[in-house]
C-alpha positions as CSV (number, residue, x, y, z in Angstrom):
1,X,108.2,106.6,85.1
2,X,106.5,109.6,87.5
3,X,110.1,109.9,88.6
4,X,113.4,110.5,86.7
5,X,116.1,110.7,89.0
6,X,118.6,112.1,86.7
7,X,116.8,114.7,85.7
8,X,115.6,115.6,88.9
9,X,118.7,115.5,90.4
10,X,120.1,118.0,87.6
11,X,117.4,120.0,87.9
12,X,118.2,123.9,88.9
13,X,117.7,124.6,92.4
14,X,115.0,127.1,93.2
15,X,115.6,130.4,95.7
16,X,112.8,132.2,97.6
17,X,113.0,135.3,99.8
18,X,112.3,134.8,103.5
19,X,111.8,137.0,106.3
20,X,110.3,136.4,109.8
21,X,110.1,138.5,112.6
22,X,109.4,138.2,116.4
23,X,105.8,137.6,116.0
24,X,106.9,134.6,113.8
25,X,109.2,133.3,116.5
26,X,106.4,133.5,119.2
27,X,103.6,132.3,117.3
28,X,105.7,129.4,116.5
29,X,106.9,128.5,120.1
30,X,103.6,128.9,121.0
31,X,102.5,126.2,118.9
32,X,104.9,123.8,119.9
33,X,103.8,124.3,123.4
34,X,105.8,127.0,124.9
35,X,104.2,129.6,127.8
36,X,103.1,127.0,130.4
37,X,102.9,128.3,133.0
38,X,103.0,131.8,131.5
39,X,105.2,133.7,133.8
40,X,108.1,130.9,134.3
41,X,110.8,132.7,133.5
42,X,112.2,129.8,131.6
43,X,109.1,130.0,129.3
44,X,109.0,133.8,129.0
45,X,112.5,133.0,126.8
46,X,110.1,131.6,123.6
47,X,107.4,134.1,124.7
48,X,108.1,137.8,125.7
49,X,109.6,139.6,122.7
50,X,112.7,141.5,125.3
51,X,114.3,138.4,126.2
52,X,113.1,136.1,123.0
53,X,115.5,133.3,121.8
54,X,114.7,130.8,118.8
55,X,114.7,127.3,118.9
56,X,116.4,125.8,116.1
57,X,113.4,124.2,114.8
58,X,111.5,127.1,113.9
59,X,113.6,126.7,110.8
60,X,111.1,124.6,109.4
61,X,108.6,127.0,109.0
62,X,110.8,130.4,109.0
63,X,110.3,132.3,106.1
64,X,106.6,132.3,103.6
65,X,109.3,132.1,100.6
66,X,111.0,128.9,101.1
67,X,111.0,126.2,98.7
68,X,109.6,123.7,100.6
69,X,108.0,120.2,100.5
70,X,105.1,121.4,98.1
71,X,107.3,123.2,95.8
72,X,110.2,120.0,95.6
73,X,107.7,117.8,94.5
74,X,107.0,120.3,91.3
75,X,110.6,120.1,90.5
76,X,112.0,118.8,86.9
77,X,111.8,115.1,86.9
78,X,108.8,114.5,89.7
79,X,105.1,113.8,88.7
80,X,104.1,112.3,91.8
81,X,100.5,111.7,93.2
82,X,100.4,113.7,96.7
83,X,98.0,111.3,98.0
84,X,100.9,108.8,97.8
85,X,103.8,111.5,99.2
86,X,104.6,110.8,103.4
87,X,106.8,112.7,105.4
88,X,109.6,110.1,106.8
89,X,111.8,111.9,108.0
90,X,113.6,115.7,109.2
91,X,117.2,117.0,109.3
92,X,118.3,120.0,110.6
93,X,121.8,121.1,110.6
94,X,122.5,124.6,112.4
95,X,125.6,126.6,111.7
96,X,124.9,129.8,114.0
97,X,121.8,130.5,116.3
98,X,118.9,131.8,114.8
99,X,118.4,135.2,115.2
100,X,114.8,136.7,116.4
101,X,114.0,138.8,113.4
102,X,115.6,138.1,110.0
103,X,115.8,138.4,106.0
104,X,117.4,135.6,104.2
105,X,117.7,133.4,100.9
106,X,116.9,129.8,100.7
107,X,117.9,127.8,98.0
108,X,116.1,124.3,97.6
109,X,117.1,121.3,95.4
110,X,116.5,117.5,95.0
111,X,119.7,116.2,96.5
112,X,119.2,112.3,96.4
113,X,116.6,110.2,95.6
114,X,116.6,106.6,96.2
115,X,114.7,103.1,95.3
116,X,113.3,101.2,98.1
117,X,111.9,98.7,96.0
118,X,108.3,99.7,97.0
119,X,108.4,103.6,97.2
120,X,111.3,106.2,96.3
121,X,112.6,108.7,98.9
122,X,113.5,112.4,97.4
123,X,115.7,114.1,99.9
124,X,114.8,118.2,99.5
125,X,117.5,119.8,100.9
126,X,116.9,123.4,101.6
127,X,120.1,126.2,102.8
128,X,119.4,129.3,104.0
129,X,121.9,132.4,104.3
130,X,121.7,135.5,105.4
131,X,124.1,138.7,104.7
132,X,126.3,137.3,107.6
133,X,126.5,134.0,105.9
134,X,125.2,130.7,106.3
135,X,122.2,130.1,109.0
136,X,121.0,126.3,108.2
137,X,120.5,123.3,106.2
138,X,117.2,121.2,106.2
139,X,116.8,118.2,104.5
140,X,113.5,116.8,104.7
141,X,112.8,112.7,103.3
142,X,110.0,112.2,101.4
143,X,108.2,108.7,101.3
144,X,106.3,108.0,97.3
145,X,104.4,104.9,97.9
146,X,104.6,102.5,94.5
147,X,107.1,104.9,92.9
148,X,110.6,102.4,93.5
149,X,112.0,99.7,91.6
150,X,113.3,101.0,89.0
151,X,117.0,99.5,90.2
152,X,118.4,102.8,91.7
153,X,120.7,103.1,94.7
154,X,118.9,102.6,97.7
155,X,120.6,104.7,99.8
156,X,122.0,104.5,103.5
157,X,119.9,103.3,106.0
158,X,118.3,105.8,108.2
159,X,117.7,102.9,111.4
160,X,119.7,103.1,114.0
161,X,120.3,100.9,117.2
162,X,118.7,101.0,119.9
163,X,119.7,103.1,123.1
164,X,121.0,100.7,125.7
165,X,120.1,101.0,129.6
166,X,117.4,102.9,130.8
167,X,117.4,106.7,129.8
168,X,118.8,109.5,131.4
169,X,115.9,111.3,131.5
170,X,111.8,110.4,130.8
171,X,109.6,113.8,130.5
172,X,105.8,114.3,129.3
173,X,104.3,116.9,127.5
174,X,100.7,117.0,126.6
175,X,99.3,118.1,123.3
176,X,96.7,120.5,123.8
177,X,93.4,119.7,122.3
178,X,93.6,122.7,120.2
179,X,97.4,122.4,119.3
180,X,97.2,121.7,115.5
181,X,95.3,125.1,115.3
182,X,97.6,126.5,116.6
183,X,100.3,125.3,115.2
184,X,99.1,125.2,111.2
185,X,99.0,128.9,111.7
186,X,102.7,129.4,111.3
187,X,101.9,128.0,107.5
188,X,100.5,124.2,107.5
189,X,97.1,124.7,106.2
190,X,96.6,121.1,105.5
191,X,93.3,120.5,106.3
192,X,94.4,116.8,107.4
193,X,95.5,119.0,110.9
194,X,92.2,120.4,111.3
195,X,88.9,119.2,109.3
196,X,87.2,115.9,110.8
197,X,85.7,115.0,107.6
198,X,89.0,115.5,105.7
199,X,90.8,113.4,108.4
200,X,88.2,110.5,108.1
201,X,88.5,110.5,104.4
202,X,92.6,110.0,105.1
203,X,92.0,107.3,106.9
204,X,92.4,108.9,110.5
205,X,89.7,108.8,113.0
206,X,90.4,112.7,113.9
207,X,92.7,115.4,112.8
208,X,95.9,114.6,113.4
209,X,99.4,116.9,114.9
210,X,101.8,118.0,112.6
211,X,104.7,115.3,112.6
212,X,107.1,119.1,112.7
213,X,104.7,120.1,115.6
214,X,105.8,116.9,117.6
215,X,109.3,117.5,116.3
216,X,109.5,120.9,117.7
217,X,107.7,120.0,121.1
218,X,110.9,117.1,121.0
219,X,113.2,119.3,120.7
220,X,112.1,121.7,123.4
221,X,112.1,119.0,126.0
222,X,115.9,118.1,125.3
223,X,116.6,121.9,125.3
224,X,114.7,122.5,128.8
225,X,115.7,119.2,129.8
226,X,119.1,119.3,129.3
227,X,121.0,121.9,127.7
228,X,119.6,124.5,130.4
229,X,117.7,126.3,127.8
230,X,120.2,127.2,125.9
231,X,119.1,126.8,122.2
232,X,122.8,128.0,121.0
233,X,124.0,124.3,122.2
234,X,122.1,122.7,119.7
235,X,124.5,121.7,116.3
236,X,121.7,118.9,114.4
237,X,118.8,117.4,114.8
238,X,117.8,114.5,113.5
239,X,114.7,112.1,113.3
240,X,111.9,109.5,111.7
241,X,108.3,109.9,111.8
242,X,107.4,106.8,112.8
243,X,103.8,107.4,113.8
244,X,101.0,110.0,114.3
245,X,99.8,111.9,117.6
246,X,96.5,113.0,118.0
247,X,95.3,116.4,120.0
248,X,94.7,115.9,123.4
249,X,97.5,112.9,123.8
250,X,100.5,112.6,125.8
251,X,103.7,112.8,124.4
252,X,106.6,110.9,126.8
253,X,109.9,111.6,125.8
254,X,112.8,109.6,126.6
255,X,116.9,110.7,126.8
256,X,120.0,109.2,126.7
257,X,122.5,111.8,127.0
258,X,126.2,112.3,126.6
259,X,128.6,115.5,126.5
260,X,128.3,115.2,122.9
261,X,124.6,114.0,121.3
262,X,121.4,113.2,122.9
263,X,119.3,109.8,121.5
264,X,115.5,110.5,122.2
265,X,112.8,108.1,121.4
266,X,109.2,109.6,121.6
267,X,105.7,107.5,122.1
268,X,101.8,108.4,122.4
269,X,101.0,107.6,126.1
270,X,97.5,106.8,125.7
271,X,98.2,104.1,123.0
272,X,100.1,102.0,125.0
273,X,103.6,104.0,124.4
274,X,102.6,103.8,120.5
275,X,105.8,105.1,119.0
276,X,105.6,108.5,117.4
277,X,109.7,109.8,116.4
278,X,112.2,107.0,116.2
279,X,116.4,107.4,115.4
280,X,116.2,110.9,116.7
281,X,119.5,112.3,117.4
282,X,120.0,115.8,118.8
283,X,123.5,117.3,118.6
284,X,124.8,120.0,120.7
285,X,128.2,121.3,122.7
């Protein structure tokens, strides 16, 4: 079997340096849509280096040394085809803002995998700490197609219930035509985001957007939407890829908020409200 869980599981977790600076932080927000218009004031917060804050979600990509996705899936115990490997899902947990410019260790493991009959899910947990101490925790849910049933634990169920009543808040946000770009230069390169012949070959009729691009463009809305733009509110953040979105779509975000959590459920406009992140859950103070 590709996949032994045990030994996977026992495997010795790897570390990797990373460091980021403000041009990181920028070129990142920038990607995810931030600087429209350019001289909001609100906007100049993710753009001009004086008053530059991070959002949480840059700690997917923070760093060139972390063990991530690509590196998981070479772990003991894993001999996986990556043609088979989806992303389902991202977890973020924070445990202190972000700071603008930054040197820190991540240590990455395989901390679960599970049979769902049909595919397996490895759950690559990543924690990062600086010299002041722990920063964050990302766990990232990988989908191997034809890899399950080999009668392992299936895990908990990521679905959750529906939001009921209308939301608190709708917002859109387009995707620029040249987003994916933008975005894959903050370390992405897959050409999936930006070659049409590659894309075709996938199975896609175009390059498609990062499913962390969307997730990042998410979680701006609920900052801007309703925390005031204050990215030091924000505790987890939690969602499902449950679709793609292609350059030059509309994203429309919808929010049910309470003091406490914030359910958001995000959709492709122009394919009649195709759903895109489902069982997302951003929590903040």
């Amino acid at each position: 079997m590709p996949i032994d869980a045990a030994k996977a599981l026992a495997a010795e977790p790897r570390t990797g340096e990373l460091t980021w600076t403000t041009k990181d932080v920028q070129l990142y927000h920038l990607g995810i849509g931030a600087g429209v218009p350019a001289t909001d004031p609100d906007e100049l917060r993710y753009t001009l280096e004086s008053r530059l804050h991070v959002l949480p979600s840059f700690a997917t990509v923070a760093g060139s040394g972390s063990p991530g996705v690509i590196s998981g899936l070479s772990m003991p115990g894993i001999d996986v085809d990556l043609a088979k490997v989806l992303h389902g899902g991202q977890s973020l947990t924070l445990h202190r803002p972000i700071p603008a410019r930054g040197i820190a260790t991540a240590t990455g493991r395989i901390a679960a995998v599970y049979d769902k009959g049909k595919a397996a899910v490895l759950v690559m947990r990543t924690e990062v700490a600086d010299a002041d101490g722990p920063l964050w925790t990302n766990d990232a849910q990988i989908f191997v197609r034809g890899e399950g049933g080999w009668g392992g634990d299936r895990g908990p169920s990521t679905r959750l219930d529906d939001p009921t009543g209308e939301p608190d808040r709708t917002v859109e946000r387009t995707v620029r035509e040249d987003q994916a770009l933008l975005y894959r230069l903050s370390g992405d390169f897959n050409s999936l985001h930006a070659d049409p012949e590659f894309a075709k070959l996938a199975g896609f009729e175009k390059p498609i957007l990062h499913g962390l691009c969307t997730y990042g463009m998410t979680l701006k809305a609920v900052v801007d939407t309703l925390l005031g733009g204050d990215v030091g509110r924000v505790r987890s953040y939690t969602t499902r890829f449950a679709g793609v979105v292609y350059p030059g779509e509309t994203l429309r975000v919808r929010m049910w908020h309470t003091a406490e959590s914030t359910r958001v459920a995000v959709s492709a406009v122009e394919r009649d409200d195709a759903p895109v992140l489902a069982d997302t859950v951003v929590e903040h103070s």
